[in-house]
DOPA-786438 format. One record per residue (C-alpha): residue in one letter; x, y, z. Coordinates in steps of 0.02 Angstrom, whole numbers, plus 50000, padded with zeros to 5 digits. Layout:
<kegus>
AXYZ...
</kegus>
This chain:
<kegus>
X524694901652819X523824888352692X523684870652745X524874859652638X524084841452579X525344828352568X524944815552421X524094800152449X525364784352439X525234771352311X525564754952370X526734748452267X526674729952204X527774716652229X528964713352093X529954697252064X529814679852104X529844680552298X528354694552312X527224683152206X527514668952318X526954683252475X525564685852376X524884669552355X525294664752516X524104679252600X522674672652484X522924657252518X522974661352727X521454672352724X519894668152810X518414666952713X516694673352805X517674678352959X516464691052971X514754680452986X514154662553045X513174649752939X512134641553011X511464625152919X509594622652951X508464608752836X509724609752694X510034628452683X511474641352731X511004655052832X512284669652883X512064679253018X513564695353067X514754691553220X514354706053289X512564704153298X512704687053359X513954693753512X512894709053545X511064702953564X511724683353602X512574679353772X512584661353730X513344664553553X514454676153622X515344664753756X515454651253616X516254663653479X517464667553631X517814651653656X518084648153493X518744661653375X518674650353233X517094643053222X516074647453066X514884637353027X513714625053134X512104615153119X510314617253200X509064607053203X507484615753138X506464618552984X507324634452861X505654641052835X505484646153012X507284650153018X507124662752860X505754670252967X506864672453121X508144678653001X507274693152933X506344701353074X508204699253139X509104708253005X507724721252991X507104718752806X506254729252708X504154729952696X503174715352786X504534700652776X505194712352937X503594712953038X503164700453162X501284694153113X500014681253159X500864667253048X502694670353098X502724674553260X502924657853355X504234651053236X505114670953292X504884667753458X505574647853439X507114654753377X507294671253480X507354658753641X508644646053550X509834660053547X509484670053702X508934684653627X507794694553746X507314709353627X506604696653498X505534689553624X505034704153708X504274710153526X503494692553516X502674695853689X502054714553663X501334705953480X500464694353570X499844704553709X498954717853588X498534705653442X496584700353404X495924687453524X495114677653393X497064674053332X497784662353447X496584650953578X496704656253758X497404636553798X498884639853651X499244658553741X499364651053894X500464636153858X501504647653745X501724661353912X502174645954023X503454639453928X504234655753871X504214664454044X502954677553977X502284684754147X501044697754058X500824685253953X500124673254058X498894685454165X498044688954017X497804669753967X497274664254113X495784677454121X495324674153960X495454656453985X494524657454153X493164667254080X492394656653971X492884640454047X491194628954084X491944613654107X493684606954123X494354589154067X495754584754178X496774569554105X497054555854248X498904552354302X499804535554275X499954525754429X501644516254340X503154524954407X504144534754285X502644535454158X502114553554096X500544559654088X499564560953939X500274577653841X498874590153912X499044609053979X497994604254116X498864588954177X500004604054249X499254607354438X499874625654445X499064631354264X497714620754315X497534629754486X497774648254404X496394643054291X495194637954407X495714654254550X495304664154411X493644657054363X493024656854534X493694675154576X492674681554413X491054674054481X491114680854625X491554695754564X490064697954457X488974690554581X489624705254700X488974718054573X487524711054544X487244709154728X487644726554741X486704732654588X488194738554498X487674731354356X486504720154283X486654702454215X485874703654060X486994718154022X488454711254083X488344696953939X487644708153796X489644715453796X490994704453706X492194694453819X493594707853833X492314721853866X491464711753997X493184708154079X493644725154078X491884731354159X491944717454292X493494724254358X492964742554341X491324740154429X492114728554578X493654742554593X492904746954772X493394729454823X495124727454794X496134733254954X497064749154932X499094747454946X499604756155118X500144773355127X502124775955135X502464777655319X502924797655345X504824801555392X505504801255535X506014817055637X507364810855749X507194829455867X505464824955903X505014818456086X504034802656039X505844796055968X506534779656062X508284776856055X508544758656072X509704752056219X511464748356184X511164730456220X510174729056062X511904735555972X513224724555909X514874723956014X515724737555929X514544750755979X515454758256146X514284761256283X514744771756451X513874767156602X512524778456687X513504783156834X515214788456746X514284800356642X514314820756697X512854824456801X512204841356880X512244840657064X510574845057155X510984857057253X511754875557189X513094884957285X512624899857369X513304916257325X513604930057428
</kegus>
C-alpha cells in the first residue's frame, strides 16, 4: 500500500480592511531582540543569546526569571575587555576565540561578573600551564586570592616563596577605620603562606644536602621550576605516608565486641540476663 502525501497548506492572507488592521497590530506588538540581551558597556551594544545567559549564568538566570522583559542593561566596564569576554564566549573563529596572555584577565574579570564557572575554570587551567616569565608570581597570587583559584594559589605561593630574599611589609594605620596602604602583603594570611613556604623550601634543601641527596651547586645550576620540582623529588622520603584504609570488619570473628545496650538509644529493646533461655547444668539421666 503506497504512502499518500497530503499537500502542504498555504496560509492564506488577510483580505479587507479588518485583516490589515490584525496585521499591523501583530507588528506593531512584536518584541524586538526577545531572543538576546544588550548589554551597554563604554558606549557600545553587545548581545549576548537568552539561552546562553540562563544556561552558564545563575545570576542572569534568576534575573531573566524575574523579569521576562528585560532586554537591555548597562555595565560598568571598558568594551574592549568586554569584546574579549564576548568572543571566547561565543566561540569565534581563529585566535579572537583563544584565551592568551593579553586577554585573559579582562576573560576572567568578566567570567566572575556573571557567574560563569566554565570561563574561569579555562582562565585558571591557562594560567596554571602558561610561561612563568608571563605574569609575576605577586600578580598570580593576588589574582588566585581574589578569584578563589585554589591550584592557583599553591603554585604562586611556591614560586613566590622561592625566590623571595626579602619582604617589605607596609606598616598598619593606628587611626581607626583607616586602610592600609594597597599592598598584597599587608594581608597576614598571604603574607603567612608566603613566608611557611619559604621556610619549608630551606629546610627542605638543607635536608638534602644534609643527606647528600644532592648538591648545592647543582641544585642552583637548574632554572626555578626545575629546581622546585627536584627539591620535592629528592625530599619525597620525608613527607609522611597517608594511613592505610583500615581492613573490613568480619562481624563472625571472635575478637568482635558488641557494645552494651546502654550505649544504644532508647528504642533499641533490651531483655534482661536472667529472662533469657538458659541450659540447665545438670542433664537428665536416661535409663
Amino acid at each position: 500500500m503506497a504512502a499518500t502525501r497530503l499537500p502542504a497548506l498555504t496560509p492564506r492572507a488577510p483580505t479587507g480592511r479588518s485583516g490589515q488592521q490584525g496585521a499591523e497590530s501583530v507588528k506593531e506588538h512584536r518584541p524586538v531582540g526577545l531572543g538576546t540581551v544588550a548589554f551597554r558597556i563604554g558606549g557600545e551594544v553587545f548581545r549576548l543569546p537568552r539561552p546562553l545567559l540562563k544556561i552558564h549564568s545563575p545570576h542572569w538566570a534568576a534575573r531573566l526569571a524575574a523579569e521576562p522583559g528585560l532586554c537591555d542593561a548597562d555595565l560598568p566596564g571598558e568594551a574592549s575587555s568586554f569584546r574579549a569576554f564576548e568572543r571566547i564566549l561565543l566561540g569565534a573563529e581563529g585566535a579572537a576565540g583563544e584565551i592568551t596572555a593579553e586577554n585573559v584577565m579582562n576573560v576572567l574579570h568578566w567570567g566572575q561578573e556573571f557567574g560563569m564557572d566554565h570561563i574561569v575554570a579555562a582562565c585558571e587551567s591557562f594560567l596554571l600551564t602558561c610561561k612563568e616569565s608571563l605574569f609575576p608570581a605577586l600578580e598570580l597570587l593576588e589574582v588566585a586570592a581574589r578569584y578563589d583559584m585554589p591550584l592557583l594559589y599553591a603554585k604562586a605561593v611556591e614560586r613566590a616563596a622561592q625566590g623571595t630574599h626579602h619582604l617589605v611589609i607596609p606598616e598598619a594605620r593606628s587611626q581607626v577605620g583607616e586602610q592600609q596602604a594597597a599592598s598584597l602583603l599587608s594581608s597576614e594570611n598571604l603574607r603567612g603562606d608566603v613566608i611557611a613556604a619559604h621556610v619549608s623550601m630551606a629546610l627542605m634543601r638543607g635536608d638534602g644536602e644534609m643527606r647528600r641527596r644532592h648538591r648545592y651547586a647543582d641544585h642552583t645550576s637548574l632554572d626555578d621550576a626545575t629546581q622546585r620540582a627536584r627539591l620535592l623529588w629528592k625530599s619525597r622520603q620525608r613527607f609522611v605516608r597517608a594511613p592505610p584504609e583500615p581492613p573490613g570488619h568480619d562481624w563472625r570473628t571472635l575478637q568482635t565486641v558488641w557494645p552494651h545496650h546502654s550505649f544504644r538509644g532508647a528504642d533499641w529493646l533490651a531483655a534482661p540476663c536472667e529472662t533469657q533461655p538458659s541450659r540447665s547444668r545438670f542433664t537428665p539421666r536416661t535409663a
